[in-house]
N, C-alpha and C positions, 0 to 999 in steps of 0.2 A: 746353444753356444756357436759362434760365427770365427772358424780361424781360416787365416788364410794363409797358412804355411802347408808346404809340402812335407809329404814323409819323406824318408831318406831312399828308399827304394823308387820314391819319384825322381829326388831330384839327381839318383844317378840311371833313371831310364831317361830322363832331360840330357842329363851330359852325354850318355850315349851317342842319341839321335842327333846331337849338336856337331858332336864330333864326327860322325857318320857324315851327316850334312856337311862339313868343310871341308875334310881330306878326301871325300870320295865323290860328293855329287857338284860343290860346285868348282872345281878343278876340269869336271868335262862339259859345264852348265850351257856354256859358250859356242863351244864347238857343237853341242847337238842340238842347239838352238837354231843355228845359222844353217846347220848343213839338214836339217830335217833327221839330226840320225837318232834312232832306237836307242839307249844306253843299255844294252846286254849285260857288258862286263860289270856296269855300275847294278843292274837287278841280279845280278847274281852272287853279289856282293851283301845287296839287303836281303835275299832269301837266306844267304850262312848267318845273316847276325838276327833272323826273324821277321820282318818288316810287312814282310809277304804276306805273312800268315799271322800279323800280333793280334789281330780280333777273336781268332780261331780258339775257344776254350781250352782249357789244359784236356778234360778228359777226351778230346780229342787227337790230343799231342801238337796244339799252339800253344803262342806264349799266355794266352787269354788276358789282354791287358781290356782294364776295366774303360767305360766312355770317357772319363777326364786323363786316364792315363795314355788313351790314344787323341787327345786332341792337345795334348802336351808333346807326345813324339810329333805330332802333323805340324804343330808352330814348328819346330827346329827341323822337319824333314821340307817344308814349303819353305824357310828361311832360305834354306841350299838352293833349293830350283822347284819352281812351283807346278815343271811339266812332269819331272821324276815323281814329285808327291803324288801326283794325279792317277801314274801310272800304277803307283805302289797301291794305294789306297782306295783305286776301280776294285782289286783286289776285298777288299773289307766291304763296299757296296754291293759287290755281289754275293757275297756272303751271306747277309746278312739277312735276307727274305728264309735261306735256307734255317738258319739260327736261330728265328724267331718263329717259321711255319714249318718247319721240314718233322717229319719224322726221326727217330732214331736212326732206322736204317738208311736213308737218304743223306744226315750228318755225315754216317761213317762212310758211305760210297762214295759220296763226292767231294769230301773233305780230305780224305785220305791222301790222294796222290799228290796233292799241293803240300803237304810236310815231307813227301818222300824226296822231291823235285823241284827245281825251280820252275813255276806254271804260274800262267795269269787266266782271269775269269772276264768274264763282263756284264754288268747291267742293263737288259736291253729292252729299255723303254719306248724311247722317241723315235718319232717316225716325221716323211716329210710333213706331214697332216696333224700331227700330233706330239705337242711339244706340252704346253703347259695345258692345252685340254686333253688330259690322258683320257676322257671319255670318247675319243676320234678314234683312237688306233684301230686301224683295219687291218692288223696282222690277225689272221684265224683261225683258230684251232677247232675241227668237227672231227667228233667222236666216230672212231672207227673199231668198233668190236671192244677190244684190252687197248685201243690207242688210240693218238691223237695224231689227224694230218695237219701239220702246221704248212698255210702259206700267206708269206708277205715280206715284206721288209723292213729295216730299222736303219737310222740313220746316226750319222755324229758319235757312235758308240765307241767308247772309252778300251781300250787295248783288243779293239774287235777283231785284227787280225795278227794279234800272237796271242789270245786266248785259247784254253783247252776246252772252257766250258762256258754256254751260255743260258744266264735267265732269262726267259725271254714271256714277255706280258703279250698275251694274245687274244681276241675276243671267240669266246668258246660258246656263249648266247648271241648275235647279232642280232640288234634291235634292243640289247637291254643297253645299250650305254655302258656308265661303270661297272654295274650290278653282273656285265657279263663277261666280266675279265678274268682272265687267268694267269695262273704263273708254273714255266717249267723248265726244268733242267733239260738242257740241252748240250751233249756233249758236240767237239767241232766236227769229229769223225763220223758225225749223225748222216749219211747222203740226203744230199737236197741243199746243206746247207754250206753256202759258199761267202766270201769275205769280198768286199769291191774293193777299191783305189784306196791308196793311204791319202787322207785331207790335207790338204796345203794350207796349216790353219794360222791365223794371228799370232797369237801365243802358243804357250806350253808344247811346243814343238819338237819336245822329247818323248812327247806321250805319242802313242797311237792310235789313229784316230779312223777309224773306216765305216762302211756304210757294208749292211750285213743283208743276205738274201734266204731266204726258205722256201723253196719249191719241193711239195709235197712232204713234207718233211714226217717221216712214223716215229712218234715219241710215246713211247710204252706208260698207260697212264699210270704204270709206277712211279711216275717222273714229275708228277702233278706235286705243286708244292702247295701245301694248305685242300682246300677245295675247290670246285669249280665254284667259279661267280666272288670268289674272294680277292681276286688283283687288285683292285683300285683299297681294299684295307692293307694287301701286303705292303704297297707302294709307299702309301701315307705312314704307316709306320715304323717300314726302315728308312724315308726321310727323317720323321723325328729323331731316328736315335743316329742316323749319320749326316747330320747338316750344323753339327757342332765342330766336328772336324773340319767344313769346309769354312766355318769362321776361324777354325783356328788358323788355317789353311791361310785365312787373309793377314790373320794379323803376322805370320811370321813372314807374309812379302813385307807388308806395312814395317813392319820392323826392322827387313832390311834397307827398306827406302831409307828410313831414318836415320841408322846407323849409318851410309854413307853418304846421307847429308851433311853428318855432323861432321865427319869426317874431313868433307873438300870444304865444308864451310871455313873453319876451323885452317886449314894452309890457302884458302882462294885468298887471295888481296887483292883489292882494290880501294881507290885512292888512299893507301897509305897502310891500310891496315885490313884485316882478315874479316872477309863477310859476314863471320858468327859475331862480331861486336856491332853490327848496326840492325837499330832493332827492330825494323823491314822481316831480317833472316830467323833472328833469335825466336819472335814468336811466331815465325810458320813452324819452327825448330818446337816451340812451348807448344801449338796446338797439336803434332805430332804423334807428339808423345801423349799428351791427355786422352789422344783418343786411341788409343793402343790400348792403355791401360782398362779404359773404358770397354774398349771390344775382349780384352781379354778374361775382364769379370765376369762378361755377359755369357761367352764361350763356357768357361769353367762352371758358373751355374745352373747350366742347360746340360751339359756333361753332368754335374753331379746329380741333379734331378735323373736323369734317366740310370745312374748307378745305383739309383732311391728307390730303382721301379714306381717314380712317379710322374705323373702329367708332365710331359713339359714340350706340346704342340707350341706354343704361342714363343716359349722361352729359343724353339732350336730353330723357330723362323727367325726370333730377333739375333739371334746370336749367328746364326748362316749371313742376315742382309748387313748386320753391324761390321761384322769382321770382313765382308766382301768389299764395302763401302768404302771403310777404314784404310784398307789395301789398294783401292783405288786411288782416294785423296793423298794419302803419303806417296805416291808414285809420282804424283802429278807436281806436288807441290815440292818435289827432291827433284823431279825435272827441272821445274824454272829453278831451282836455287843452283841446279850444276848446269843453267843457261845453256847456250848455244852446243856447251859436250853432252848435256845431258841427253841431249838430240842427236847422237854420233855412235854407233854402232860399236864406237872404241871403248865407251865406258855401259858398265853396267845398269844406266835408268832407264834407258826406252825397254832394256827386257821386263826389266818388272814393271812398264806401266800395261803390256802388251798380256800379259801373263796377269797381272790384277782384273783385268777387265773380263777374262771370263770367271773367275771365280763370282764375278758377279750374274753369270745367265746360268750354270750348269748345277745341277740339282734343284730345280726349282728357280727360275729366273726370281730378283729382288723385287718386281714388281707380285710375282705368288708369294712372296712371303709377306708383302706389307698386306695381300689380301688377306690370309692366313691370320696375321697379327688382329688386322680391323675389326676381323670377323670375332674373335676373342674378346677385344677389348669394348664392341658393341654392343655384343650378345644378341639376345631375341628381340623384337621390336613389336611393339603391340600391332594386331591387325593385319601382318603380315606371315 
């Protein structure tokens, strides 16, 4: 049986994050957009009401909200400001290798201090050399007795310098490719490891964004997440189950394209009467929304699948590029409808066309997931 209604504990974890999102994130959306600045006061805000830590199981002492329940808060938390969501939600990214490969005692160690405090993590994948060929990364980690000497560097990494802890994907076989990847906690107060320049980036300019270094870095291979040579399966499988959030992630920019297209459409006049009646505006206004609806299906299906503990590779690449996409197109297409202001720093549409456009390259650029998808809907090919 197929319903598509929410429970009641959704839909006031929805009104929550909505409400969260309008009184608190986009009242300072503006200002930390333009000025490059950190929202502190605003992460400290989501750490008292959970935000921080919603992925983090209960038996750990998080909210443990389930994958469609978190890509329900990310619509209404990317609605508000899509660089705050970024930041909030690196948080759940990094997590997430721990959650899926960690041990018991490595949950409680490193989970622990992010519910006592407000603390951010980070993801640290990509390198200059190694973006969507994670088989590149020439960050190294060689066995040293009970450790590991990490060194290299990471690039573009998502709250890299106000995190306390970092995952960090290293090759621990050189020569094997992916087969010699690893993954390890890394706390910041590790010596060796230092944080470079905050990025002067396009969008989401609330978030922080730096470029991370590891010289000689001793990481106790108690700190090993999974096993050695298993990176490149940690990577692929907390994309699967976190690149639903990032379509969710698009459609609640997409949404708020919309919502204030309808909006200016609805008082602009010209010759005589309001742009929403000539039907030029009404159906960019009609494709809009169809395709919203449509990203958002795709989102929720890909979340419920992995709430199923079932496959759903193919499903969180379509639902990550659909809602990226989506987010883009309603950006562009709420620009030309608020014409020449749309383009003016004084209204709201150049930020979220700026702000949609990376939801389309981080976590797997839209072009790795149409690979992703092709590869799925291909299959095996005789002969080959």
């Amino acid at each position: 049986m197929i319903d598509f209604e929410l429970t009641d504990d959704q839909i006031a974890l929805r009104d929550m994050a909505r409400d969260f999102a309008a009184s608190e994130m986009r009242p300072r959306a503006a200002a930390c957009d333009q000025g490059h600045e950190f929202p502190e006061d605003v992460m400290r805000k989501a750490f008292e009401v959970g935000f921080l830590t919603c992925t983090v199981p209960a038996e750990y002492g998080g909210v443990g909200l389930g994958d469609l329940d978190t890509a329900i808060v990310s619509e209404e938390l990317a609605w508000g400001c899509a660089g705050m969501y970024t930041t909030m939600m690196a948080n759940s990214l990094a997590f997430t290798p721990l959650l899926l490969f960690g041990t018991e005692e490595q949950k409680k160690r490193f989970l622990a201090p992010f519910l006592e405090r407000m603390a951010f993590a980070s993801y640290c994948l990509t390198e200059r050399e190694a973006g969507s060929d994670t088989a590149a990364i020439r960050t190294t980690a060689r066995r040293d007795g009970d450790d590991f000497i990490l060194n290299g560097s990471k690039c573009f990494i998502t709250n890299g310098g106000v995190a306390s802890l970092y995952i960090v994907f290293a090759n621990s076989a050189p020569g094997k490719g992916a087969r010699g990847l690893s993954v390890f906690a890394v706390p910041r107060e590790t010596p060796g490891v230092s944080a470079g320049k905050v990025e002067d980036k396009f969008g989401h300019r609330a978030s922080n964004t730096t470029e991370l270094f590891f010289e000689d870095v001793r990481v106790p291979a108690a700190n090993l997440i999974g096993r050695e040579g298993l990176g490149f399966l940690v990577a692929m499988r907390t994309f699967d189950k976190t690149r639903a959030a990032v379509g969710a992630a698009g459609v609640g920019v997409g949404r708020a394209a919309l919502e204030y297209a309808v909006e200016y459409a609805k008082t602009r006049v010209q010759f005589g009467k309001p742009i929403a009646t000539f039907q030029a505006t009404a159906f960019k206004l009609a494709q809009m929304a169809m395709d919203l609806e449509a990203a958002r299906l795709t989102v929720w299906r890909a979340a419920w699948l992995m709430d199923k503990g079932r496959p759903n590779g193919k499903e969180s690449a379509i639902a990550k590029c659909l809602g990226s996409d989506v987010a883009m197109s309603n950006a562009l297409e709420a620009l030309q409808i608020f014409g020449g202001y749309g383009y003016m720093r004084d209204y709201p549409i150049e930020k979220l066309v700026r702000d949609a456009k990376l939801l389309q390259i981080y976590e797997g650029t839209n072009e790795i997931q149409r690979l992703v998808i092709s590869r799925e809907v291909i299959g095996p090919i005789r002969g080959r």
